[in-house]
C-alpha positions in Angstrom: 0.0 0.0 0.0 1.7 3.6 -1.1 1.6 5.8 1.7 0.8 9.5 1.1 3.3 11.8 3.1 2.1 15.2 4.3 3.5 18.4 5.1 1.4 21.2 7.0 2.8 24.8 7.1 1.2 26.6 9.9 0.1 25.0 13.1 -2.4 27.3 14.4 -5.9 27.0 14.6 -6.6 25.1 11.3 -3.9 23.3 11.1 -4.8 21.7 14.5 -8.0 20.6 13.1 -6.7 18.5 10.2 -4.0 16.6 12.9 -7.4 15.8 14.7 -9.2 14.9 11.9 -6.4 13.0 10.7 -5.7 11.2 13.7 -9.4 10.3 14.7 -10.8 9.6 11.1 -8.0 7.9 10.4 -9.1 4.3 9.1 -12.0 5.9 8.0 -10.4 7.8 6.1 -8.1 4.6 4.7 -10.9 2.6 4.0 -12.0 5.4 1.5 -8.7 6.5 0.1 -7.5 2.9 -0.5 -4.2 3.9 0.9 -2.6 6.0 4.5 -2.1 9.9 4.8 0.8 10.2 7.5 1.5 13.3 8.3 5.3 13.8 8.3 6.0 17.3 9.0 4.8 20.8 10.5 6.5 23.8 10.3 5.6 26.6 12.5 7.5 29.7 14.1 5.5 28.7 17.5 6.3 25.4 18.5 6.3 26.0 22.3 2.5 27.4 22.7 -0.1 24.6 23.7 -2.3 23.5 21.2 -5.4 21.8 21.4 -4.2 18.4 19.7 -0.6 16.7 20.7 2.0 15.7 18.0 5.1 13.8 18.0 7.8 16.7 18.4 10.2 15.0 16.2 7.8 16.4 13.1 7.7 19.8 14.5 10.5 22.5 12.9 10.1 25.9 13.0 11.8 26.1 9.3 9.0 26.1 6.4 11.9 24.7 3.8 12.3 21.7 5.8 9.0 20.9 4.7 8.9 22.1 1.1 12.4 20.9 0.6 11.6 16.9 1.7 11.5 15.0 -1.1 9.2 12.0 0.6 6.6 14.8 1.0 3.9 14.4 -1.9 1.4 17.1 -0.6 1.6 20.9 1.3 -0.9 22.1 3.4 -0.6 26.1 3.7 -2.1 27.0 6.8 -0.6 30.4 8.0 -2.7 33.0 6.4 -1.9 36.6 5.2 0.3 36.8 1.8 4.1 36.6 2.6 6.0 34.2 3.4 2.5 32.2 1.6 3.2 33.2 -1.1 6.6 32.9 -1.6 6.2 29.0 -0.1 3.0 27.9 -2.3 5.2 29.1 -5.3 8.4 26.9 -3.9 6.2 24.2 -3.0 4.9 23.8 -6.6 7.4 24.3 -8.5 9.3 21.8 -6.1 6.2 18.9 -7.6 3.9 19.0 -4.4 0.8 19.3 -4.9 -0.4 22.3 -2.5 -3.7 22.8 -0.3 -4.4 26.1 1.0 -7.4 28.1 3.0 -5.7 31.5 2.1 -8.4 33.5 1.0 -6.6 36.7 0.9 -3.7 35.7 -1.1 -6.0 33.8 -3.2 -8.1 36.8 -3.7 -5.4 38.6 -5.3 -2.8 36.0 -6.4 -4.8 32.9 -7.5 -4.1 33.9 -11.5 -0.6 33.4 -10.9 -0.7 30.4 -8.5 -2.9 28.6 -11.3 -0.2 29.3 -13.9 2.7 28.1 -11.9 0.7 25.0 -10.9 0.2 24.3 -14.8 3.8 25.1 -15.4 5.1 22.5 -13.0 2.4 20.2 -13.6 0.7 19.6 -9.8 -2.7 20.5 -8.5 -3.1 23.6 -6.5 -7.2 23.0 -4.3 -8.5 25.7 -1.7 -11.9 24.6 -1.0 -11.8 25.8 2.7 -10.9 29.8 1.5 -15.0 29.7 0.4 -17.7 29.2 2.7 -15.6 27.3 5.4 -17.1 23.7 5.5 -19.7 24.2 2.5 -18.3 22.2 -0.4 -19.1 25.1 -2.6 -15.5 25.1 -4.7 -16.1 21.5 -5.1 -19.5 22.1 -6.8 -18.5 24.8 -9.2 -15.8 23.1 -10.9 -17.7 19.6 -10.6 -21.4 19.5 -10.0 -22.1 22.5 -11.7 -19.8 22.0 -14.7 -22.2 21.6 -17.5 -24.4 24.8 -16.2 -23.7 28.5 -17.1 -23.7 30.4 -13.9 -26.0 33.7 -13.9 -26.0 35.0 -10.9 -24.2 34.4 -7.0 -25.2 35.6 -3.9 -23.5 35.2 -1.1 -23.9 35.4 2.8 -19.8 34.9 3.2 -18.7 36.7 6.7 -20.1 35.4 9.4 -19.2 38.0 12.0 -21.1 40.6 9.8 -24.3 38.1 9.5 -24.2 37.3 13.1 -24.1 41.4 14.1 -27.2 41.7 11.6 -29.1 38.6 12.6 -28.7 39.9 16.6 -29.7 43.4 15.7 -32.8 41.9 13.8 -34.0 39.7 16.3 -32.9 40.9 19.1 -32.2 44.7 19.4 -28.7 46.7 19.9 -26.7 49.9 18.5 -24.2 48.1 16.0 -21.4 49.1 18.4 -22.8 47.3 21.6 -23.4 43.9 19.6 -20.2 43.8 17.7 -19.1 43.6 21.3 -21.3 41.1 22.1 -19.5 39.0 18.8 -16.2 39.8 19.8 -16.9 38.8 23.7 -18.2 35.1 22.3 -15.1 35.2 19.7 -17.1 35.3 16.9 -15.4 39.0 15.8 -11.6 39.8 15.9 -10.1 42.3 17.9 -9.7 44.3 14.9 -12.9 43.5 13.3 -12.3 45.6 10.0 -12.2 43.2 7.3 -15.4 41.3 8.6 -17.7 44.5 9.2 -16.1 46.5 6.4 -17.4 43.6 3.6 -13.6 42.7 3.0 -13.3 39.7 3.5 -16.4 38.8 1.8 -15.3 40.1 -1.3 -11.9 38.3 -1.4 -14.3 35.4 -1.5 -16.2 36.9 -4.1 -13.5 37.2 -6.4 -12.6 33.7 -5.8 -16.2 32.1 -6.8 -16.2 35.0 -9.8 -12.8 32.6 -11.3 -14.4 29.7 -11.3 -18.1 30.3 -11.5 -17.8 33.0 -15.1 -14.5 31.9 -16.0 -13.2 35.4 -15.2 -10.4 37.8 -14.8 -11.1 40.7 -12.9 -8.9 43.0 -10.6 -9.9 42.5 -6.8 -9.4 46.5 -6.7 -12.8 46.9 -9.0 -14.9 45.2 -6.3 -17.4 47.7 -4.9 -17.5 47.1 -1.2 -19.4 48.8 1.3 -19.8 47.7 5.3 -22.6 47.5 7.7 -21.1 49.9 10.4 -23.8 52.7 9.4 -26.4 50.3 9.6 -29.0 51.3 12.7 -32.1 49.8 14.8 -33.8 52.3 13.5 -32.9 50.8 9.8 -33.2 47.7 10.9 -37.4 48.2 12.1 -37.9 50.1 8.9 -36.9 47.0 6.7 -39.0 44.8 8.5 -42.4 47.3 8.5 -41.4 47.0 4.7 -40.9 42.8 4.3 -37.1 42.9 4.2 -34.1 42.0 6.1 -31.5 42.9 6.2 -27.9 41.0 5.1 -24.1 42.0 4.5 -24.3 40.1 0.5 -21.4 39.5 -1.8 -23.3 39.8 -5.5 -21.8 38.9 -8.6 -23.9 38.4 -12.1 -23.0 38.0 -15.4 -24.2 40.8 -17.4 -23.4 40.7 -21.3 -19.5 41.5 -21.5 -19.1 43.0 -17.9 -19.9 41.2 -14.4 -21.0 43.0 -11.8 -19.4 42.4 -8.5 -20.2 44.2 -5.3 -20.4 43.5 -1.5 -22.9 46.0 0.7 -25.7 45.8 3.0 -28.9 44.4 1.1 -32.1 44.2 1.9 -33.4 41.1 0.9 -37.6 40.2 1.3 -38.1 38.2 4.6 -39.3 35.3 3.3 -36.5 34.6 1.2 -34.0 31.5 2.0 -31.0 33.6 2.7 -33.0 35.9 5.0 -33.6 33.1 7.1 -29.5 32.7 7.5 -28.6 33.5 11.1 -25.9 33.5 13.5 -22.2 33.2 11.9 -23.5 30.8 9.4 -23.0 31.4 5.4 -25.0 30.8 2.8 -24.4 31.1 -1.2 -27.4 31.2 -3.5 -27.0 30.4 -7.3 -28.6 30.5 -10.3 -27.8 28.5 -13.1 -29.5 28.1 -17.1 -30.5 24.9 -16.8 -30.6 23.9 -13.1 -32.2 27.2 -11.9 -31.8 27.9 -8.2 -29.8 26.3 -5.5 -28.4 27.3 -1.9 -25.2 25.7 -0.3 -25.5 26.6 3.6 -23.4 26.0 6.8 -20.5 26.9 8.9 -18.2 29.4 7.3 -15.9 29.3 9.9 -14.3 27.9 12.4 -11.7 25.0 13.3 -13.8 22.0 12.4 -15.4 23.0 9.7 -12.5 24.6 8.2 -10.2 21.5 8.8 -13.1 19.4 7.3 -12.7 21.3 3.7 -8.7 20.9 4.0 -8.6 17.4 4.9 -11.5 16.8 1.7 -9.1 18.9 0.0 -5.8 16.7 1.0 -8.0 13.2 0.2 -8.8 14.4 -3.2 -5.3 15.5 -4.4 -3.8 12.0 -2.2 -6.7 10.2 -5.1 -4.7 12.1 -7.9 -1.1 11.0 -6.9 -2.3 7.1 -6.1 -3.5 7.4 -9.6 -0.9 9.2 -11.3 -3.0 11.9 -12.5 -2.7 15.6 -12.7 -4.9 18.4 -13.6 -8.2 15.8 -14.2 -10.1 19.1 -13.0 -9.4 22.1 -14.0 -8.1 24.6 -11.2 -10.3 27.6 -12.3 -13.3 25.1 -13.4 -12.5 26.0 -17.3 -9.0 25.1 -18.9 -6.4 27.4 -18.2 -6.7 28.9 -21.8 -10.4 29.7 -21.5 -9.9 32.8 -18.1 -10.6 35.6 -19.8 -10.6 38.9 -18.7 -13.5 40.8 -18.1 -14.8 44.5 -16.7 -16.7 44.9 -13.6 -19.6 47.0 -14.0 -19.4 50.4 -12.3 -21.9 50.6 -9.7 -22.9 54.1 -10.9 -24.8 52.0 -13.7 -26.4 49.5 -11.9 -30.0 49.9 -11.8 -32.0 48.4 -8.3 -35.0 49.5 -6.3 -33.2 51.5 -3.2 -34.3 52.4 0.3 -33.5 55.4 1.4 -33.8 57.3 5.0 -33.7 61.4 5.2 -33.0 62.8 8.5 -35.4 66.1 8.6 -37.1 68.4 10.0 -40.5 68.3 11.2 -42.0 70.8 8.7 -44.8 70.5 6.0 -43.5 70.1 2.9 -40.6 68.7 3.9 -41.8 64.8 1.2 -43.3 66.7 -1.7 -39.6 68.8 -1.8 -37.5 65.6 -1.6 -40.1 63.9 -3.9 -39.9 66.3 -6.5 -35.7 66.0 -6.4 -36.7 62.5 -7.1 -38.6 63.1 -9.8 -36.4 65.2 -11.9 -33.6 62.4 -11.2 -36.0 59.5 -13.3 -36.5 57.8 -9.6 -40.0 56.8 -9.1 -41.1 56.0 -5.5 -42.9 53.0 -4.6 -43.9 53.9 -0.9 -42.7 55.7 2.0 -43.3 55.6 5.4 -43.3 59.2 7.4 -43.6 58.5 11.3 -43.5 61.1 14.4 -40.3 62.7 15.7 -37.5 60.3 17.0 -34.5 62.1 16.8 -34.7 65.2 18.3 -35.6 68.1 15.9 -35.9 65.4 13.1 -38.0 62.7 12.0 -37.2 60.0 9.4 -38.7 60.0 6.0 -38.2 56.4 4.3 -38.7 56.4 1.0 -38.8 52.4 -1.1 -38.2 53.5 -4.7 -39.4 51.8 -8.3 -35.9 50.1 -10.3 -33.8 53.2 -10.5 -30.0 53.4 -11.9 -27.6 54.6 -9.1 -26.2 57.0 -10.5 -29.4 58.9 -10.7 -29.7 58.2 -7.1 -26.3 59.5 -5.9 -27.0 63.2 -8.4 -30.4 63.6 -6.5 -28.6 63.1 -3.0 -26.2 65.6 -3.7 -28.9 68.4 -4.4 -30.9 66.9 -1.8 -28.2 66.6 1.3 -27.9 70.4 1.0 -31.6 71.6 1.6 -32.1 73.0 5.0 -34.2 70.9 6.3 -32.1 67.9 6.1 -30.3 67.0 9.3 -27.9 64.2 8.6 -26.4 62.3 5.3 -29.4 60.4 4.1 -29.0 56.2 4.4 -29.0 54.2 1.2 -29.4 50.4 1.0 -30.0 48.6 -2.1 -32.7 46.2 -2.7 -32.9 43.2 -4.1 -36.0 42.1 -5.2 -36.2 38.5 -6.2 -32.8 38.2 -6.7 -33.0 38.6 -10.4 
């Protein structure tokens, strides 16, 4: 029986998952591979904290080339996150002939173009299920279950800090501030929770599923990504009075020649399968020509599920080298040839229905002035919901509009923000409907 031979490159959090699922799915494991994963090396600068899982410490080294430079070693896990030294090691790794997992999302985000070229140079298999949707086999799907379909449209419920701030606020009350608090007191929110709550980290997952979903190039950079920080209660109870919820959604839909691509706050109708999506969970919604709709849901994050999507990634490239095969699926879902490059539609000409909430005065007039701004701007309004004074001096005036194109919406704000009887910078959140 060939043995497969391991190395792992970061033992942190992650990387102590896989040596746990390794260890007690072992001959499970075996009986569905056909042969052993041993896991011969692991390379960390920290080999003195306590982890959760014990290890032999004659494979520990705190010296990353000692891993990529084995020559027993068929496979490297990357586990240590952010883009250098992973960079620099993937690249080693596969021009050394391993075949290389990784979870990096970032560098993947920004670097997976490259990665996929070298891979094809050196003639090894690069996986990263586990930098999408944490334990949801969504990578998996793309480039296998879905790979006679022609993907329309994805939306996404990818950060699950950001979808556990909204779900509390929904259901349970809370400024923003107090319950991001509350998420970073259970651990589900980093100290410095800035790429969670700011829609970043979401859209480096975006621009992974746009690869392998359209077959296309596009520059992380053109991404239009916009947080929830601004979002209020007050928001929040106006959605709901409406039929919405409210969700932190990475978009991306093929649209003639360009794709549009964006991560914001959405409201979404209640009743909708994503709207239901609580907690830290993820979901991703798709739509396909001939399937139609489907939604992979789950945990997006964490040690377990995390280490699951590795380890399914580490089985599935050990199947490859017991069979002498490389490349049997495609890296990017189409041949390498195929990745074209493709433009990102501005935002300014998308075209959505829109909520919007003016801060003003409590003066008659106040609706038929910002109506008739509106108006001139080709931005018909659907309904609107004027309530008593809440804020002192001011009241809210929520307006739903018809489908309007945004930049229409963002030359009527600008005329509008400077009347006198507007108090504060008026709240935009874009709708989507039925998810057309």
């Amino acid at each position: 029986m060939k043995v497969i031979h391991v190395g792992l490159i970061g033992w942190g959090t992650v990387g102590s998952g896989v040596v746990r699922i390794l260890r007690e799915n072992g001959p499970l494991i075996e009986k569905r591979l056909g042969s052993k994963i041993v896991l011969k090396r692991i390379a960390d600068i920290d080999l003195e904290t306590e982890r959760s899982v014990k290890v032999n410490r004659e494979v520990l080294t705190n010296r990353a080339e000692e891993v990529i430079g084995d020559p027993e070693i068929d496979i490297v896990l990357e586990l240590i996150g952010g883009m250098e030294p992973a960079r620099s090691y993937i690249i080693e790794a596969l021009k050394g002939g391993k075949h290389v997992v990784t979870a990096n999302k970032a560098l993947l985000a920004t670097h997976l173009d490259e990665l996929c070229r070298v891979a094809h140079r050196y003639n090894v298999d690069l996986n990263f299920e586990a930098a999408v949707g944490g334990g949801i086999p969504i990578i998996r799907a793309l480039k296998e279950g879905f790979v006679a379909e022609r993907i329309e449209a994805i939306f996404g419920i990818l950060n699950g800090t950001s979808n556990y701030i909204l779900s509390t606020m929904s259901n349970e009350g809370g400024e923003f501030a107090a319950v991001l608090r509350q998420a970073q007191a259970q651990g589900y929110a980093e100290k410095d929770p800035s790429f969670d709550i700011e829609g970043i980290d979401a859209a480096h997952k975006l621009a992974i599923l746009i690869k392998l979903a359209f077959g296309a190039k596009i520059p992380f950079e053109d991404i239009f990504i916009e947080g929830i920080s601004d979002i209020t209660p007050l928001d929040i109870q106006f959605a709901q009075e409406f039929g919405y919820t409210i969700k932190l959604l990475a978009i991306a839909k093929a649209d003639g020649e360009t794709i549009e691509a964006r991560v914001h706050s959405t409201m979404l109708p209640s009743n909708h399968l994503l709207s239901t999506v609580g907690g830290v969970f993820n979901a991703i919604f798709l739509r396909g020509n001939a399937v139609g709709e489907t939604l992979f849901y789950g945990q997006g994050a964490g040690m377990m599920a995390t280490a699951s999507a590795v380890t399914s990634d580490l089985i599935e490239l050990s199947r490859n080298v017991l069979k002498g095969t490389v490349g049997r699926v495609p890296t990017l879902s189409l041949q390498q040839t195929h990745i074209m490059e493709m433009k990102v539609k501005d935002i300014e000409d998308i075209v959505r229905p829109y909520y919007m909430r003016f801060s003003a005065l409590d003066r008659p007039g106040v609706l038929s002035k910002i109506s008739g701004v509106l108006g001139k701007n080709d931005i018909g309004i659907a309904s609107v919901i004027q309530k008593g004074r809440q804020v002192a001096g001011a009241v809210p005036v929520v307006i739903m509009t018809h489908e309007a194109r945004e930049r229409n919406i963002h030359r009527a704000f600008k005329e509008i923000d400077k009347m006198d009887v507007i108090l504060d910078k008026t709240m935009l959140i874009r709708v989507e409907g039925e998810l057309s």
